[in-house]
C-alpha positions in Angstrom: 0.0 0.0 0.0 1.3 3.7 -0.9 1.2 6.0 1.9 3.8 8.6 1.0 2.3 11.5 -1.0 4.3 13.0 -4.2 3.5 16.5 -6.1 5.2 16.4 -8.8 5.2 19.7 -10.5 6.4 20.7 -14.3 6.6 24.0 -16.1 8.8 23.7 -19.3 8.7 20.7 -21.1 12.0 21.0 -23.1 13.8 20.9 -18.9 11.3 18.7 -17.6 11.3 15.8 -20.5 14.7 14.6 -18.8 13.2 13.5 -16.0 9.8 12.4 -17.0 11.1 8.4 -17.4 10.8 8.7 -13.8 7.3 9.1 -13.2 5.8 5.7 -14.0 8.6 4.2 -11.4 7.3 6.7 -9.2 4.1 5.9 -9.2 4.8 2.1 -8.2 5.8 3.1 -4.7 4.3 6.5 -4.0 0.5 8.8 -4.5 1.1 11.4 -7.6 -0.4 14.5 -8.3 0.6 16.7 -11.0 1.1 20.4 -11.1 1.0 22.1 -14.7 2.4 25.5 -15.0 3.7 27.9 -17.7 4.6 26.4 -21.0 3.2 22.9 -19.5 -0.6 24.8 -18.7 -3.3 24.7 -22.0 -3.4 28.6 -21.2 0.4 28.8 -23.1 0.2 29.0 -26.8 2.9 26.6 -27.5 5.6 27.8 -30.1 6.5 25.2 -32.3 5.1 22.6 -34.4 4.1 19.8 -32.8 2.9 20.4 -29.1 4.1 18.2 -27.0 1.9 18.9 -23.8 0.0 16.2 -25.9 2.8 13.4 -26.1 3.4 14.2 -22.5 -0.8 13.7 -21.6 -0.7 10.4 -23.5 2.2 8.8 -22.1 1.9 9.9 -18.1 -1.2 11.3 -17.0 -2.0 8.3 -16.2 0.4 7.9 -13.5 -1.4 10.7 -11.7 -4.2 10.7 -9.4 -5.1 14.7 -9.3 -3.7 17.5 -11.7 -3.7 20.8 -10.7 -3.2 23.8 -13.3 -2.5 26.8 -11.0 -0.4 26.7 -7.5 -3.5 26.3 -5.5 -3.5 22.8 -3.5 -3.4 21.7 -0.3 0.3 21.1 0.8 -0.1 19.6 4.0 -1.1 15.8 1.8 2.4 16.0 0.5 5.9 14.3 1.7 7.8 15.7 -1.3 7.6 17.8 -4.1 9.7 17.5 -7.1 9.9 20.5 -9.4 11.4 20.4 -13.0 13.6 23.7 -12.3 15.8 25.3 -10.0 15.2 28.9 -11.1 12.4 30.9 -8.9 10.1 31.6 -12.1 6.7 30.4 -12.8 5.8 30.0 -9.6 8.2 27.7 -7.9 9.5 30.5 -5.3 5.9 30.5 -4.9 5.2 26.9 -4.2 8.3 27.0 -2.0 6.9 29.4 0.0 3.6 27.3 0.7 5.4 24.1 1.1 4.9 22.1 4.3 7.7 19.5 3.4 10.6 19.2 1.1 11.5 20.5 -2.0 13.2 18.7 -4.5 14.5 21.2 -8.0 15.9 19.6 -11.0 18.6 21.3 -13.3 17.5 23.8 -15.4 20.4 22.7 -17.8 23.4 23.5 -18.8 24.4 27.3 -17.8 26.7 29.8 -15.6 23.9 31.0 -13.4 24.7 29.5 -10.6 20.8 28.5 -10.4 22.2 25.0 -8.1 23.6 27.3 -5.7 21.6 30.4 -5.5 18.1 29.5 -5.0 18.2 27.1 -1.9 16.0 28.5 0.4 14.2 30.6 -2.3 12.5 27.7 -4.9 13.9 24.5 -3.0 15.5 23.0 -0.2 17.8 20.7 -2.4 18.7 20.4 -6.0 19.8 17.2 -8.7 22.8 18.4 -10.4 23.8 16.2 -13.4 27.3 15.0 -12.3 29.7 14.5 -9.2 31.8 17.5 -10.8 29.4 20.2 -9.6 28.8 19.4 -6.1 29.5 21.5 -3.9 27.7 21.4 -1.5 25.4 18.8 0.7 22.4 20.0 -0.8 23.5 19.0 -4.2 22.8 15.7 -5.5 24.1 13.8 -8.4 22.1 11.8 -10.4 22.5 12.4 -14.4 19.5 12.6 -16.7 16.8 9.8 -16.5 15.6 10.3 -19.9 18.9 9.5 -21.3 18.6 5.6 -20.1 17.0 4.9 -23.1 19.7 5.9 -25.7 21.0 2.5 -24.6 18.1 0.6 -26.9 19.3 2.8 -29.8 22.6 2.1 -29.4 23.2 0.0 -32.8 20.5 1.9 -34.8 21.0 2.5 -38.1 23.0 6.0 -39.0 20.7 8.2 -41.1 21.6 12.2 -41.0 24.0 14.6 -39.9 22.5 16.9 -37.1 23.3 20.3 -36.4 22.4 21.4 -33.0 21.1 25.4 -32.8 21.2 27.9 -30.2 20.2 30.7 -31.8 20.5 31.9 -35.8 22.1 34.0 -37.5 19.0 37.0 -37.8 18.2 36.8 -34.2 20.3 39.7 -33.5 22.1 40.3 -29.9 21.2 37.4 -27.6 22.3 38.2 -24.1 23.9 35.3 -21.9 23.0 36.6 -18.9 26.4 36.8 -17.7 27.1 40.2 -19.1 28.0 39.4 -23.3 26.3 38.1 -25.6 25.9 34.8 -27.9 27.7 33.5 -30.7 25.1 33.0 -33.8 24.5 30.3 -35.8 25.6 32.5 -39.1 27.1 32.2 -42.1 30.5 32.3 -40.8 29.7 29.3 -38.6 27.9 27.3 -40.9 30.5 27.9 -43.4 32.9 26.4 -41.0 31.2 23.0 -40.3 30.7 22.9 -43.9 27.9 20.9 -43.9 28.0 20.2 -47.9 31.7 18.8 -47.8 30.5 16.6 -45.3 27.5 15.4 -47.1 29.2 14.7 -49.9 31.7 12.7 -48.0 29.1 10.8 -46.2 26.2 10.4 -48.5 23.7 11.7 -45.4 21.3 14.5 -45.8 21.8 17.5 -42.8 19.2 17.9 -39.8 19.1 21.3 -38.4 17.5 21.0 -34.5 15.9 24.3 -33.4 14.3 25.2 -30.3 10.6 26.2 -29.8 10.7 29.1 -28.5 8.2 32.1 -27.6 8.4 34.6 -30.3 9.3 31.7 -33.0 9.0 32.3 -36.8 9.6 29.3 -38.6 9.1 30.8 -42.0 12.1 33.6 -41.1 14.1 30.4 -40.0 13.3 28.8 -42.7 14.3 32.0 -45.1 17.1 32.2 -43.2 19.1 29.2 -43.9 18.3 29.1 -47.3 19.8 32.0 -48.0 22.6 31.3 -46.5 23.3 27.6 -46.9 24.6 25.8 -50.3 21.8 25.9 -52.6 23.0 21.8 -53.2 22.7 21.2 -49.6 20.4 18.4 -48.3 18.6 19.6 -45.9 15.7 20.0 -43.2 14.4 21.5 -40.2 13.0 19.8 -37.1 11.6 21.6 -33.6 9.4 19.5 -31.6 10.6 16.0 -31.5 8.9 13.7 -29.3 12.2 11.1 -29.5 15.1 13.0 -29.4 17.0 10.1 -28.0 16.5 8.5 -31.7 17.0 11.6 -33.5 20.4 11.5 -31.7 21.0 7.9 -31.8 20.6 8.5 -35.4 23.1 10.6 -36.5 26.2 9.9 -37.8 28.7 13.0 -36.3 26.9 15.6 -34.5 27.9 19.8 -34.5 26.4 21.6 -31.5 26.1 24.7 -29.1 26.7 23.5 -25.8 23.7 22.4 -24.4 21.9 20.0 -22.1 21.3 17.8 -25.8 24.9 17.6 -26.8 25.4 15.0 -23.8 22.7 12.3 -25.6 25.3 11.8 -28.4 28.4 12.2 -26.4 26.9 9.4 -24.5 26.6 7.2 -27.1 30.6 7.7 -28.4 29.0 9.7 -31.4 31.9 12.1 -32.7 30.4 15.7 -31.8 31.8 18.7 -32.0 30.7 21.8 -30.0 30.9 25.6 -30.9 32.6 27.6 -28.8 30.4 30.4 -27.2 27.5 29.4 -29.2 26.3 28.1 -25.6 27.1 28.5 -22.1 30.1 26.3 -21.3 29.3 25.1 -18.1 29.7 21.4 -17.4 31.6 21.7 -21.0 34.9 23.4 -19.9 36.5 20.0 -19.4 34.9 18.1 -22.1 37.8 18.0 -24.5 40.8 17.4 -21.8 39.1 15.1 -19.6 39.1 11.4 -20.8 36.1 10.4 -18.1 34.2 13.4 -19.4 30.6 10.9 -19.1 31.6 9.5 -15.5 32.3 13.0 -14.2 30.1 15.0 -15.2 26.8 12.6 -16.0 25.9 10.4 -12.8 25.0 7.3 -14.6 25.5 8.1 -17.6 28.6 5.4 -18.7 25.9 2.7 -17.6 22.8 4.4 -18.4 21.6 4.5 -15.1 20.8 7.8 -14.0 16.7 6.8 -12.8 17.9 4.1 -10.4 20.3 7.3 -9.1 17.1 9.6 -9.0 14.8 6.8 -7.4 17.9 6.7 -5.0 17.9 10.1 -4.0 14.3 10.9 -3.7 13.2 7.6 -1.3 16.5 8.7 0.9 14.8 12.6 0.7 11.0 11.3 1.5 11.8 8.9 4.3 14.1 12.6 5.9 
């Protein structure tokens, strides 16, 4: 019988889909109930082109006894609460606030905010981190990304594409890091650096280009974007939403990237990829090219394709506190 009481509470699906392979385990030994907020609430017009609220209803609402769609429930029922993000937006400071037990965040991703150090006490009590290499405190718990388990099934799929991981384009103008400069683009110069139609013609495979769904997106402007700017003899095509990234990844046959939370899926897999400097935040990256147990330090799980047993770990040690 289940007596300890889980709210499990998601706001962003492209930060919360790495964890989501952990909510049917979940649900085998504790009560669920789901919070939906932000880009994860129907009231957000989603961005892209395929919404995947949708793929996330059909595979794990059923996991869930009670969904909640604003931060209005009764926290006294629950023993833990595990949020999909460590920053103090869209309502998590909030919930923090109201909460009557502990607070579990989950990495926002790969950055240089500091997010794993600077909100305890303001949006959680104590945060995942992906890899032993970033603790630095008690608080901080390794325990990789669950959702990356499963590039293990792909790991003798067929190679189909080249994939070009996107931060930002070219016509996007000034993108701000945060930190005080500002983003390399994904422009001409960079493109014609990878060149993409050497490679193509080397390999035989046609070129996927990954973008983000983001607010503001214009996929036609994207779309006019690289054409003008990319060999008129390239083979080529976009894709936002993808509801398997792992086999998108698995997939390709060399991968070119901005540093980012995604460029770990086909590192993982031994998958030659090459990342552009200050296309991305560094972050966990500053070692990635001089350290020979890059996966083992910095992905908890991740050489075994582990990281949900290490999650499961953590939060039955954190409920039963």
């Amino acid at each position: 019988m289940k007596h300890k009481n889980i709210l499990f509470v998601t706001t962003q699906y492209r930060v919360g889909e790495r964890i989501y392979p952990i909510i049917s385990k979940l649900s085998e030994y504790y009560n669920l109930d789901l919070m939906k907020l932000y880009q994860m609430n129907s009231t957000y017009q989603w961005p892209g082109d395929n919404d995947l609220r949708n793929y996330f209803d059909k595979q794990y609402l059923q996991y869930f006894d009670n969904v909640h769609t604003n931060i209005n429930a009764n926290y006294d029922k629950y023993d833990l609460i595990i949020t999909d993000d460590n920053r103090q937006f869209n309502g998590l400071s909030e919930i923090f606030h109201r909460k009557k037990c502990l607070v579990l965040a989950c990495s926002h991703g790969v950055t240089e905010h500091g997010y794993e150090t600077k909100n305890v006490g303001k949006s959680y009590d104590k945060c995942f981190v992906f890899g032993r290499k970033e603790v630095k405190h008690s608080y901080q718990l390794p325990a990789g990304i669950p959702a990356n388990d499963i590039l293990k099934t792909y790991s003798n799929i067929e190679k189909k594409h080249i994939l070009v991981i996107v931060n930002y384009l070219g016509h996007e103008g000034q993108i701000s890091t945060g930190n005080g400069t500002f983003f390399k683009l994904f422009d001409k110069q960079v493109f014609d650096s990878i060149d993409l139609l050497s490679l193509q013609q080397q390999s035989g495979y046609p070129v996927v280009i990954k973008l983000k769904s983001r607010i503001g997106l214009n996929m036609q402007k994207n779309k006019q974007y690289l054409n003008s700017i990319l060999p008129e003899s390239l083979d080529y095509n976009i894709v936002y939403d993808v509801e398997d990234d792992n086999k998108l990844i698995a997939q390709s046959a060399e991968v070119y990237s901005a540093p980012s939370t995604l460029a770990l899926k086909p590192i993982q897999l031994g998958i030659p990829t090459t990342l552009i400097p200050e296309t991305g935040q560094t972050g966990i990256f500053y070692d990635y090219e001089t350290n020979k147990n890059f996966i083992e330090d910095t992905l908890e799980g991740g050489k075994d394709f582990n990281s949900t047993q290490c999650f499961l770990k953590y939060i039955e040690r954190c409920i039963n506190e």
